[in-house]
C-alpha positions as CSV (number, residue, x, y, z in Angstrom):
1,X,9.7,20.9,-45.3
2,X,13.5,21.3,-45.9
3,X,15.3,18.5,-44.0
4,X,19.5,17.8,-43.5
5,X,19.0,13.5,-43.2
6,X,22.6,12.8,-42.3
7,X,23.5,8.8,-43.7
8,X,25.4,6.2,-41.5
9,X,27.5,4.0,-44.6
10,X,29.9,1.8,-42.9
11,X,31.8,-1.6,-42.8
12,X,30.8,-3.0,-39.9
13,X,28.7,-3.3,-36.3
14,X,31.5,-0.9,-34.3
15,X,31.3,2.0,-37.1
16,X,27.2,1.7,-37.4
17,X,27.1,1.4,-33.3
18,X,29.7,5.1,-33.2
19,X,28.0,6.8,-36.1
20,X,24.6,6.1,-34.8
21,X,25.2,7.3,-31.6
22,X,26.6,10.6,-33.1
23,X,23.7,11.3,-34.5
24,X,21.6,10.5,-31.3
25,X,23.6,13.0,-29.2
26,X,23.1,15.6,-31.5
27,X,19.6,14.9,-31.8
28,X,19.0,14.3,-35.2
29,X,15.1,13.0,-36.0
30,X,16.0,11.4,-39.4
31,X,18.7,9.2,-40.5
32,X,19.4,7.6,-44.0
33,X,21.0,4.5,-44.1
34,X,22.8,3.0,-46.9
35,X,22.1,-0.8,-47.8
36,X,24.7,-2.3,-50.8
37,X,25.4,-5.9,-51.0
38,X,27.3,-6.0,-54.3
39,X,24.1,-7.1,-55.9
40,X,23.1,-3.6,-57.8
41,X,26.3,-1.4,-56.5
42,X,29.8,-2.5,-56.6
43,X,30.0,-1.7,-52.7
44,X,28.9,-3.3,-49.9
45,X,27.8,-1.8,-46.7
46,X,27.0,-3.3,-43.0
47,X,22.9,-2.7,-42.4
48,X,21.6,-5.8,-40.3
49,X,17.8,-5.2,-39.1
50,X,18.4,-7.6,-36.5
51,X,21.6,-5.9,-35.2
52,X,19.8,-2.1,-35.1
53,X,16.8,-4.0,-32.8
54,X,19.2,-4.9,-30.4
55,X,20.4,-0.4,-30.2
56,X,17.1,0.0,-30.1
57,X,17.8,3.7,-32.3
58,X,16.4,6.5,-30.8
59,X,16.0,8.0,-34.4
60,X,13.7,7.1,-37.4
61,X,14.9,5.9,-40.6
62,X,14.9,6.0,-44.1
63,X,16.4,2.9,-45.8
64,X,18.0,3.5,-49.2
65,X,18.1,0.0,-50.6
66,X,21.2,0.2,-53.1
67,X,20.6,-3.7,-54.0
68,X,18.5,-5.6,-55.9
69,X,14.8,-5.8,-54.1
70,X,12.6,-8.3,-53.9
71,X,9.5,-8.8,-51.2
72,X,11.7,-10.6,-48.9
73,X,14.2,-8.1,-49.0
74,X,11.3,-5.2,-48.3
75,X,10.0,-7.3,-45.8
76,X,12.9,-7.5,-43.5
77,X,12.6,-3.4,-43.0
78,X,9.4,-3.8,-41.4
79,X,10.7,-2.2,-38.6
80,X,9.0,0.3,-36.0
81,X,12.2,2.4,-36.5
82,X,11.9,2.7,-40.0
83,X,9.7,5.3,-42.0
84,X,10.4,5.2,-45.4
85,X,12.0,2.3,-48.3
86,X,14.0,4.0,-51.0
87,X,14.5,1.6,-53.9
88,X,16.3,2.2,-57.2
89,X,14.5,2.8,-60.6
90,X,17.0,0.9,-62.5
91,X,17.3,-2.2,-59.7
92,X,13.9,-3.8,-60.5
93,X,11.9,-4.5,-64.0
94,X,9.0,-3.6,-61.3
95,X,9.6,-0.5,-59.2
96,X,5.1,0.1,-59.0
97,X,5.4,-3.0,-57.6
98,X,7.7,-3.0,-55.3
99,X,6.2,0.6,-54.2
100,X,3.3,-0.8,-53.9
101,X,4.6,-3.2,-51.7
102,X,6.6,-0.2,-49.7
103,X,2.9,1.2,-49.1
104,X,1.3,-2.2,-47.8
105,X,4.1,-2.4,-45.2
106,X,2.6,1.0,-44.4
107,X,5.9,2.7,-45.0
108,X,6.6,6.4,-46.7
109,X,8.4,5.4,-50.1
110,X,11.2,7.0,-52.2
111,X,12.2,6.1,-55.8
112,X,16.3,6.7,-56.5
113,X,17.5,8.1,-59.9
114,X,20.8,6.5,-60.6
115,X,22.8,9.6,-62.5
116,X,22.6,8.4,-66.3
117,X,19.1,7.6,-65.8
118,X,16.5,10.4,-67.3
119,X,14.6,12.2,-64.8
120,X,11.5,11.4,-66.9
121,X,11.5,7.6,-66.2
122,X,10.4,8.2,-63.5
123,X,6.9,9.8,-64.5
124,X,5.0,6.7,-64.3
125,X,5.4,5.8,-60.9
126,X,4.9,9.0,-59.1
127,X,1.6,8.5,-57.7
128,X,3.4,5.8,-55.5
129,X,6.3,7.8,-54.8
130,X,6.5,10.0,-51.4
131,X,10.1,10.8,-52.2
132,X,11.9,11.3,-55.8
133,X,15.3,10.6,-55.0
134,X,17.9,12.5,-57.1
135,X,21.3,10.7,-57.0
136,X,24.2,13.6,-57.0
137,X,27.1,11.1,-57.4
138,X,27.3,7.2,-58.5
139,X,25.6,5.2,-55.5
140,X,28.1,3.5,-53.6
141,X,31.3,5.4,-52.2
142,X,30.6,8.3,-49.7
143,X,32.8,11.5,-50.1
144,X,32.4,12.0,-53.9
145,X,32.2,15.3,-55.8
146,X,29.0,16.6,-57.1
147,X,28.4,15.4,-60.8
148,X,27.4,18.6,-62.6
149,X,24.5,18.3,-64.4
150,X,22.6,17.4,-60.8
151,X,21.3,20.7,-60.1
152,X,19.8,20.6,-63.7
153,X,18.3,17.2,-62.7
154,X,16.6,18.6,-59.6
155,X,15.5,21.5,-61.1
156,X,13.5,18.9,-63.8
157,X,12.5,16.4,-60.6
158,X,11.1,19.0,-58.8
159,X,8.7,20.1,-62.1
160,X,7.5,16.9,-62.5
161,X,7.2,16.0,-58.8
162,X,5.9,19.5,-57.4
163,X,3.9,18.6,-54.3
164,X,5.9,15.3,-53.1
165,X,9.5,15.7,-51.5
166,X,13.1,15.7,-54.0
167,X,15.8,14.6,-52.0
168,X,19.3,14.2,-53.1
169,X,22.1,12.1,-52.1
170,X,25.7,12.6,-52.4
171,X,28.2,15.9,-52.8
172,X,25.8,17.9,-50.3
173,X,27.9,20.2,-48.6
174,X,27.9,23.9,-47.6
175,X,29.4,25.0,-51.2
176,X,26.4,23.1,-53.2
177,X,23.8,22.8,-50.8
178,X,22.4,26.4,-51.4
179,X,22.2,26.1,-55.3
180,X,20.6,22.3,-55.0
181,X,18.0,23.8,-52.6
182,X,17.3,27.1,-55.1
183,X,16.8,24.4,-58.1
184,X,13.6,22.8,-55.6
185,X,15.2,20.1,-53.7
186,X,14.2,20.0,-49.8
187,X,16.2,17.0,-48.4
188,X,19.0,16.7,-48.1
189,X,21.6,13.6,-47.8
190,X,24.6,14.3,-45.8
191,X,27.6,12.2,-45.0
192,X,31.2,12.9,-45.1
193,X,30.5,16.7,-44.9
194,X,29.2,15.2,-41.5
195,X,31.9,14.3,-38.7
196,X,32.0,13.9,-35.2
197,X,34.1,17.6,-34.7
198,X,31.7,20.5,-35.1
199,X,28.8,18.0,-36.0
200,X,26.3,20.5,-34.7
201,X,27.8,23.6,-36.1
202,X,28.0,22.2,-39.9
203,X,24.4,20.7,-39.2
204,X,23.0,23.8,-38.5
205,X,24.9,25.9,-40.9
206,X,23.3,23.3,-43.8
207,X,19.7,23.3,-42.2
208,X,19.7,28.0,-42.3
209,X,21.4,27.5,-46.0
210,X,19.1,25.5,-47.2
211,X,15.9,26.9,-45.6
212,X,16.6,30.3,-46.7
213,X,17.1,28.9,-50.1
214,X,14.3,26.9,-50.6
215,X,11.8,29.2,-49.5
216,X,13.2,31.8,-52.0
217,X,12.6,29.3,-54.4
218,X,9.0,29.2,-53.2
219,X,8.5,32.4,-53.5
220,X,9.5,32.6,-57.3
């Protein structure tokens, strides 16, 4: 299934509380958010579990943990709101385990590819993963270009993970998103290509792009 997962990365409660309920107006099912504490990325974002319980979101969520994990830290997304934990390859000399852990919480999971890393590292783990995670720009800063050698990079996630979902995050826009879907990837992690004017137009413009491309892909 080809999916547009728009992302909420933001400073603080007021831009979480706006962006959120953006994306609840325009009925979005499935939202990424973005969780950096300076601990793996040199960013930090505001994501407090405690904070979204009191919105009580009217969407599901996939967490992309940009931090440094450990089973406290998966522990506190045990939320009824949230469907899948992304963690990063390169953020943990035990990403089976913390998968494993993803799993027990009975949540989907996702593994994230920083850039430099090879697609290949990821090999061993994918019978844990739900969701190979294919970064398109260093994790971090929203409104960056597409690095080029991502599509390449899908192209090789999607051979080696060809039943699961490849997801990637960062540059997705209309001018990329139809040669990232062609290449096998089938969500797809929006932000600043994302604002409040025309939300629904670009939404759905993104959503017929990249359906159209992905199942010609599919049919190659």
């Amino acid at each position: 299934m080809v999916s547009i997962i728009p992302s909420i990365l933001v400073n603080d409660a007021e831009q979480f509380r706006a962006r959120l309920r953006l994306l609840e107006q325009n009925h979005v099912p499935t939202v990424q958010l973005d969780v950096a504490d300076r601990t793996f990325v040199s960013a930090a974002t505001y994501a407090d579990p405690d904070y979204l319980d009191t919105l009580q979101p009217r969407v599901f969520f996939e967490v992309h943990l940009m931090t440094t994990v450990t089973t406290e830290t998966l522990k506190r997304w045990q939320r009824p709101w949230v469907k899948k934990i992304i963690v990063h390859l390169e953020a943990s000399p035990e990403p089976g385990r913390l998968l494993q852990e993803i799993i027990d919480l009975k949540k989907k999971t996702g593994l994230a590819l920083n850039p430099e890393t090879p697609v290949e590292n990821a090999k061993p783990f994918l019978h844990l993963t739900d969701t190979l995670l294919v970064m398109g720009v260093t994790p971090g800063r929203g409104g960056q270009t597409l690095l080029p050698d991502t599509v390449a990079r899908v192209r090789q996630a999607r051979n080696l993970h060809p039943h699961g979902n490849v997801e990637v995050d960062g540059g997705v826009n209309a001018a990329t998103i139809e040669t990232l879907a062609t290449a096998g990837a089938n969500l797809f992690i929006v932000g600043s290509a994302l604002k409040e004017i025309n939300f629904s137009i670009i939404y759905n413009q993104l959503t017929t792009i990249a359906n159209a491309a992905f199942k010609k892909n599919q049919a190659n």
